[in-house]
C-alpha positions in Angstrom: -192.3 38.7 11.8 -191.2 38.8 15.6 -188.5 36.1 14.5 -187.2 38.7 12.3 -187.2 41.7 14.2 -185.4 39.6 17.5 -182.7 38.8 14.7 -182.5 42.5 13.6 -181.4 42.9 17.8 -178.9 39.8 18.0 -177.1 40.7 15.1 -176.5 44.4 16.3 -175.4 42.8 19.3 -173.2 40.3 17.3 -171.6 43.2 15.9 -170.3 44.8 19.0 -168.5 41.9 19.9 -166.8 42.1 17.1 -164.1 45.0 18.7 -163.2 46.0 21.8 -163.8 50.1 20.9 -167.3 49.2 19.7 -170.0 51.8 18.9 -171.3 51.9 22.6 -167.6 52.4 24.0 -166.8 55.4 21.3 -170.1 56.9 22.4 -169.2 56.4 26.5 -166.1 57.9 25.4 -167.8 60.8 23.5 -170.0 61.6 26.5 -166.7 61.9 28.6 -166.7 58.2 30.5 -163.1 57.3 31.5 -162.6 53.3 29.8 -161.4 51.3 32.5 -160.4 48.1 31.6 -159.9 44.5 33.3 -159.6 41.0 32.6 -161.1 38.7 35.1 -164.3 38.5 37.4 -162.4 38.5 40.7 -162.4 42.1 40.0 -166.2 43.8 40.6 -167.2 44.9 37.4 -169.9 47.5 39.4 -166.9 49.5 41.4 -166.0 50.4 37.7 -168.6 51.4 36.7 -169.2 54.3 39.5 -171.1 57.4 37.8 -168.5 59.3 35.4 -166.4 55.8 34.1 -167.5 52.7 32.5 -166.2 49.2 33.1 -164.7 47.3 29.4 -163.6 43.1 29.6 -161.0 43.0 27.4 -161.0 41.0 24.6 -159.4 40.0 21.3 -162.1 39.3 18.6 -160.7 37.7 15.6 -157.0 37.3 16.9 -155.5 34.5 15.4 -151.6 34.6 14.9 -150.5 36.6 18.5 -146.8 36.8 17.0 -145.7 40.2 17.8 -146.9 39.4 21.4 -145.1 35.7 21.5 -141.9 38.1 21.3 -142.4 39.9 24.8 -144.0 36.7 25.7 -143.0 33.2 26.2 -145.2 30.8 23.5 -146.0 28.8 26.6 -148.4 31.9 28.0 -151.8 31.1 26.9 -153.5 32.2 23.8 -155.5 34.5 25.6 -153.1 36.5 27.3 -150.8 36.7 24.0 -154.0 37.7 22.2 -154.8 40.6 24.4 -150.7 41.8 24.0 -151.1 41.6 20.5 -154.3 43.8 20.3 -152.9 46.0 22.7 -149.7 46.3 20.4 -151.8 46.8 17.2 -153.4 49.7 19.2 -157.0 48.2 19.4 -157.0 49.1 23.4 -155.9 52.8 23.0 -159.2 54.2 24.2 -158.4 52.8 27.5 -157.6 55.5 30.3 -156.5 52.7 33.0 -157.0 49.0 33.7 -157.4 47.5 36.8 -155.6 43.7 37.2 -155.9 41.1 39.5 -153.1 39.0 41.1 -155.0 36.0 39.9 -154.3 34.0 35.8 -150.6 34.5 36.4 -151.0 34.9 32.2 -153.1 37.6 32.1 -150.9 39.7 34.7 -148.3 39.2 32.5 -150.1 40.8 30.0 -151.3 43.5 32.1 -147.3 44.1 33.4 -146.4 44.4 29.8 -149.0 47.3 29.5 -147.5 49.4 32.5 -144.0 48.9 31.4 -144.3 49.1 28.1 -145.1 52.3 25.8 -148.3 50.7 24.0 -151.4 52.8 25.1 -151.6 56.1 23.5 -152.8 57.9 26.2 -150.6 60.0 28.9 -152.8 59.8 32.1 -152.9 55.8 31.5 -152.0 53.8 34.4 -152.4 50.4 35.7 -153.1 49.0 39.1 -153.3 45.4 40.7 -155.3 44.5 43.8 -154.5 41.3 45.0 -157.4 38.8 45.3 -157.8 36.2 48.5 -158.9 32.7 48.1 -160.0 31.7 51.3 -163.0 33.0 53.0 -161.8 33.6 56.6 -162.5 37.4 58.0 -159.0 37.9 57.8 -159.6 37.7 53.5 -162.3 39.9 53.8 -160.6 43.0 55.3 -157.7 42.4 52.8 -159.5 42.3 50.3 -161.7 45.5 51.4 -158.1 47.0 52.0 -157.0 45.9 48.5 -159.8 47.0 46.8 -159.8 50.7 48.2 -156.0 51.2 47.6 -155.7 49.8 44.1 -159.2 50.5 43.0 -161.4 53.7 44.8 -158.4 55.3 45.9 -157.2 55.7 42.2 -160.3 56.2 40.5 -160.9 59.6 43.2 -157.4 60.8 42.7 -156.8 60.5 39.4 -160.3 61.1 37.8 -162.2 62.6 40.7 -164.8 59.7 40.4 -167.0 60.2 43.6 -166.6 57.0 45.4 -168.0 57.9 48.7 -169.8 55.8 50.9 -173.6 57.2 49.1 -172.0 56.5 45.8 -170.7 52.8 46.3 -174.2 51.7 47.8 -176.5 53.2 44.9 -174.0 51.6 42.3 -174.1 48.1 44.3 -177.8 48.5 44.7 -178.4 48.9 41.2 -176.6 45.8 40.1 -178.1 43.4 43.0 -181.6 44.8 42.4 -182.0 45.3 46.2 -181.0 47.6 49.2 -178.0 46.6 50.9 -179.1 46.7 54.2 -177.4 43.5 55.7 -175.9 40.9 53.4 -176.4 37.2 55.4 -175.9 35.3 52.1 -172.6 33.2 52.3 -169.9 34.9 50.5 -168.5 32.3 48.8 -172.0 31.7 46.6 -171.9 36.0 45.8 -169.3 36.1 43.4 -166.8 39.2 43.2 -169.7 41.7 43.7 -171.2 40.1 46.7 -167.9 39.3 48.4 -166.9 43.0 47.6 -169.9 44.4 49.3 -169.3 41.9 52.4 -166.0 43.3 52.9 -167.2 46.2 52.9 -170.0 46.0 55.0 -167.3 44.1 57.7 -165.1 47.6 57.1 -168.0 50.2 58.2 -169.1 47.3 61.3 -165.6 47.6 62.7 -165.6 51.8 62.2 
């Protein structure tokens, strides 16, 4: 009996992968949650998620022929990235309200160019916005990063939206996700991931205020 009732759950979440606008993005949407969207983990999922937006990995579920988007893109671009364009251009992504790329899979920023230039998402406040990612972990990465990250991310998400992305705000929506106060982080950066190298930067940002 418990067998069945844990299948009854995995096959209701087997289902929402099945689009990209599931049933819990339509009803984020409903409640008034701007859809931003991204591609890849060097962006923090949990700066996207701030109180009045939700964060949404794109994805192309059941994409098998990416033909329209081989035409804007060279066959040579991965399946991926060509999938994504083709979803995009079949208007699958048109509850998005931005999405937030990364200067990282040069495939995937392709895809994401093709977004801001093109006329594909049906919706007039769209926009889209790269932050450029380091890959060394020197102090000098950190405060670009931190830079980055407030220029192409909070700063755009406050003026555009008039997300809250104060100081307060940031540390409750960090907390939540690492499951402990950010007093001081000692870890090593380079075993945190996006999130933990995100809230490094930032705590190096507020040390040198």
């Amino acid at each position: 009996m418990s067998l069945l009732k844990d299948l009854k759950h995995l096959i209701c979440f087997e289902n929402l992968l099945q689009e990209a606008n599931n049933d819990l993005v339509k009803q984020a949407k409903q409640d008034g949650k701007y859809a931003l969207g991204y591609t890849c983990f060097f962006m923090p999922e949990v700066l996207l998620d701030l109180p009045g937006c939700f964060s949404v990995r794109l994805r192309a579920p059941k994409c098998t022929s990416p033909d329209m988007a081989t035409y804007y893109m060279s066959s040579r671009v991965c399946h991926y990235a060509r999938s994504l364009l083709e979803r995009a251009l079949e208007g699958g992504y048109n509850f998005l309200d931005a999405q937030f790329g990364t200067e990282t899979c040069t495939g995937t920023c392709r895809f994401q160019e093709r977004l801001g230039q093109m006329d594909i998402i049906q919706n007039e406040n769209f926009f889209v916005t790269f932050t450029d990612v380091p890959f060394k972990c020197t102090e000098n990465s950190f405060d670009h990063y931190r830079k980055q990250l407030q220029a192409h991310v909070l700063d755009p998400l406050h003026e555009k939206f008039g997300i809250d992305t104060s100081e307060q705000a940031l540390r409750q929506a960090i907390e939540h996700v690492l499951k402990f106060k950010v007093v001081e982080l000692k870890t090593d950066p380079q075993l945190m991931g996006a999130l933990g190298a995100a809230e490094y930067a930032r705590q190096k940002g507020l040390a040198k205020k």
